[in-house]
N, CA, C and O of each residue as an XYZ file, in Angstrom:
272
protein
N       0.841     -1.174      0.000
C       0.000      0.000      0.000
C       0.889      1.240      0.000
O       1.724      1.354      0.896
N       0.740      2.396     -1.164
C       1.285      3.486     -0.851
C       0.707      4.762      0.123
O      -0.272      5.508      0.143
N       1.544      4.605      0.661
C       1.356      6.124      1.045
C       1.797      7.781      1.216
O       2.935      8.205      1.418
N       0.721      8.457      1.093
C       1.295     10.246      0.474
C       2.100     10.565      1.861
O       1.307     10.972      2.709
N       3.477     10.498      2.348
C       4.082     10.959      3.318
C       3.857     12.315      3.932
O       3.831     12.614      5.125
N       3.634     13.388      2.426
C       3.305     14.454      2.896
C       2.157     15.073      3.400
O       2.150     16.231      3.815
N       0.700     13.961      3.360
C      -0.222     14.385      4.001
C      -0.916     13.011      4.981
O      -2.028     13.041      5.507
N      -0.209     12.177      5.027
C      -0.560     11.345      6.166
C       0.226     11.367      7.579
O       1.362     11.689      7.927
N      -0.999     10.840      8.262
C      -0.920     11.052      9.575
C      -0.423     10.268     10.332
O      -0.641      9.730      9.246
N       0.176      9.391     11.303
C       0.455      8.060     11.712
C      -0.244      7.565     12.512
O       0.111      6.548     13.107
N      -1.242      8.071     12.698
C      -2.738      7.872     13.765
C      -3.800      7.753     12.900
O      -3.779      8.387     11.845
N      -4.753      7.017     13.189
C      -5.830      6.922     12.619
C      -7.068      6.890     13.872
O      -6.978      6.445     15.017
N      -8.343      7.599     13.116
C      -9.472      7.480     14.456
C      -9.879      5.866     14.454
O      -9.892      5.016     13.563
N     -10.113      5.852     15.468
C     -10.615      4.216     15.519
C      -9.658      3.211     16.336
O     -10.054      2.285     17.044
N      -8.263      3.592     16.089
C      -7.226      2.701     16.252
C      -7.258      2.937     17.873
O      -7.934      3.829     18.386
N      -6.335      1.907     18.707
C      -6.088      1.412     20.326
C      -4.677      1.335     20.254
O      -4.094      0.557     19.499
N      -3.983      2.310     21.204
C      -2.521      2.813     21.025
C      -2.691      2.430     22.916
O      -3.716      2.331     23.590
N      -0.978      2.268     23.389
C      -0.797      1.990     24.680
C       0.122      2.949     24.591
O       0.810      3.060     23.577
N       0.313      4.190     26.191
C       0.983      5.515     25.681
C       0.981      5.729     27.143
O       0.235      5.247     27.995
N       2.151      6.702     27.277
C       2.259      7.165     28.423
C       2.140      8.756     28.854
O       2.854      9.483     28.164
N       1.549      9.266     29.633
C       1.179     10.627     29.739
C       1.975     11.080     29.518
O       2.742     10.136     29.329
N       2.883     12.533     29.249
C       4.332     12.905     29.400
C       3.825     14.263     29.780
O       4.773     14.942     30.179
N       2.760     14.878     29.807
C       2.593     16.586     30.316
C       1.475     16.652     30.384
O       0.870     15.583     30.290
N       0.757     17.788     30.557
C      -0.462     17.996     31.121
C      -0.726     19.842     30.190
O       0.027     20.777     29.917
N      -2.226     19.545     29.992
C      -2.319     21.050     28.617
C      -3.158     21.530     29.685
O      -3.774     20.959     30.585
N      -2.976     23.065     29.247
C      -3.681     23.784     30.286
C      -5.432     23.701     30.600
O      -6.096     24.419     31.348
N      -5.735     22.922     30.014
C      -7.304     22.564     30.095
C      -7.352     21.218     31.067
O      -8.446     20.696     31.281
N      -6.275     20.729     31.585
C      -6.124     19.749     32.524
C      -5.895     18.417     31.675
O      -5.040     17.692     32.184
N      -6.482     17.912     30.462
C      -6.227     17.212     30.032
C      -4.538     16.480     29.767
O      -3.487     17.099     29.601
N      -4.741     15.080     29.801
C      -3.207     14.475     29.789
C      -2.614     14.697     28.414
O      -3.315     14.464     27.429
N      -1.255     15.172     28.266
C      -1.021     14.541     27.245
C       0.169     13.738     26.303
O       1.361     13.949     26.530
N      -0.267     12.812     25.239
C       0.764     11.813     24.660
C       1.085     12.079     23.605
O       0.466     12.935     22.973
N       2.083     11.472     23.119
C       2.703     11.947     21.836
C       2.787     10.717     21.043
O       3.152      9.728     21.679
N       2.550     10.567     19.893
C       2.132      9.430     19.325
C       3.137      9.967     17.490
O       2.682     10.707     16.617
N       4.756      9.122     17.494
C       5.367      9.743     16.724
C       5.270     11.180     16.804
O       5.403     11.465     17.994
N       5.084     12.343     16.041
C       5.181     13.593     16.078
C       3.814     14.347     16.572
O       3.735     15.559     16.776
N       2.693     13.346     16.733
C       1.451     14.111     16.824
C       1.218     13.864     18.296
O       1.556     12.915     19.004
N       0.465     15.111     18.605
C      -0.321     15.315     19.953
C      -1.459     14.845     20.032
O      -2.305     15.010     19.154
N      -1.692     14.024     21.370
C      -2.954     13.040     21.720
C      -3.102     13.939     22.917
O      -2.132     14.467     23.460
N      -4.226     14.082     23.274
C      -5.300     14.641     24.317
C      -5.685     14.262     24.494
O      -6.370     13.679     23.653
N      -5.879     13.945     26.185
C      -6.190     12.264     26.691
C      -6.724     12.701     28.199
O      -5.979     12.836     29.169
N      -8.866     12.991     28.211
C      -9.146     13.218     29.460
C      -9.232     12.677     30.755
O      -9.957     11.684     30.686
N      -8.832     12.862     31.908
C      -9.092     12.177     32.623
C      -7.996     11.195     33.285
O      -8.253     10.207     33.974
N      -6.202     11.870     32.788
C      -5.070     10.999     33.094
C      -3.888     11.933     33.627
O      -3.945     12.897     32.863
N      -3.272     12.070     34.161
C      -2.193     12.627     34.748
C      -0.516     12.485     34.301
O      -0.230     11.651     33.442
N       0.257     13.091     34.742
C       1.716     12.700     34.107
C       2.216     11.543     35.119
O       2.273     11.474     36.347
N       2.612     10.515     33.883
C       3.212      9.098     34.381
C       2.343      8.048     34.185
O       2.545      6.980     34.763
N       1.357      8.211     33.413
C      -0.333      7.045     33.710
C       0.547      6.252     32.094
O       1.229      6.677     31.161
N       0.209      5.438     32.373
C       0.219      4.036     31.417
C      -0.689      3.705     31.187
O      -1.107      2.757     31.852
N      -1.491      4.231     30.193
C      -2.888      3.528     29.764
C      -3.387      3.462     28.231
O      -2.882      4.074     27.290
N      -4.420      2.638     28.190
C      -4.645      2.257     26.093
C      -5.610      3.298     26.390
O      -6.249      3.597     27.400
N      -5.490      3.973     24.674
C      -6.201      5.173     24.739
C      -6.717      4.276     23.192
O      -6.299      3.324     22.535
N      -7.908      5.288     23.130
C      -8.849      4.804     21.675
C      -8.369      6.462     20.993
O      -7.910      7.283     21.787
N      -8.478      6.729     19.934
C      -8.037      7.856     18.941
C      -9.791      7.707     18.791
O     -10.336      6.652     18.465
N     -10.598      9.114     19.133
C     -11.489      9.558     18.739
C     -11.613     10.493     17.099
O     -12.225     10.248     16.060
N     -10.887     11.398     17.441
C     -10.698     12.485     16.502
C      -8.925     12.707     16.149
O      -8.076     12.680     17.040
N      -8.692     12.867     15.065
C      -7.441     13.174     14.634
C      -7.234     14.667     13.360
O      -7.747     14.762     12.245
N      -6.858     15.067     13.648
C      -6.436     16.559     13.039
C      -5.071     16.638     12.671
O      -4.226     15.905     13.185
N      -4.718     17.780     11.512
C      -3.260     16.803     10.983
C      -2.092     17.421     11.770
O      -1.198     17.830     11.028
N      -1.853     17.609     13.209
C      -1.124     18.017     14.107
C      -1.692     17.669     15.401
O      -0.801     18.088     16.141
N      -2.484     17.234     16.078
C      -3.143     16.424     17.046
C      -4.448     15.970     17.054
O      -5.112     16.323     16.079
N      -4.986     15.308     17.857
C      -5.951     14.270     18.193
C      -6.329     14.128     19.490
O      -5.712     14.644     20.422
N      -7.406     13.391     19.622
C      -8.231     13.312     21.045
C      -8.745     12.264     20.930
O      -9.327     11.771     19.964
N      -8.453     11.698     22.394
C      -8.534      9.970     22.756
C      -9.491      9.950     23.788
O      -9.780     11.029     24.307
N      -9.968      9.043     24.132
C     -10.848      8.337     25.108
C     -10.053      7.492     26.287
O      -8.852      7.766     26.288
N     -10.282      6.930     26.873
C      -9.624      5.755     27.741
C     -10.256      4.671     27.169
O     -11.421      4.718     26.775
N      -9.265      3.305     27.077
C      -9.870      2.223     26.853
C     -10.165      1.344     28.691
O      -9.321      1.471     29.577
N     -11.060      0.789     28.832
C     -11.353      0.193     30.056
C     -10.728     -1.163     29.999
O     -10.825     -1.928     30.959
């Protein structure tokens, strides 16, 4: 499968990534870095180890859920 390097993303919505908090955005939300893109991740703190679901992806960050 090819793909356009210059407009793909390395995240996709839908997908279940295992990630670790590394900072916190001023809206309180956690957040991960997933290759070069920013994940926004409610409800987690710096140091949490947890599978996040990719809700929404934008072509410089994204917003995750918790997986249970």
């Amino acid at each position: 499968m090819l793909i356009d390097e210059s407009s793909s993303v390395p995240v996709k919505e839908g997908e279940v990534y295992d990630v670790t908090i590394q900072d916190i955005a001023r809206q309180g939300d956690g957040i991960a870095r997933i290759e070069s893109v920013v994940i926004f991740v409610p409800g987690t703190k710096v140091g949490d180890e947890v599978r996040i679901k990719i809700e929404r992806i934008l072509p410089k960050y994204g917003f995750a859920s918790l997986v249970k």
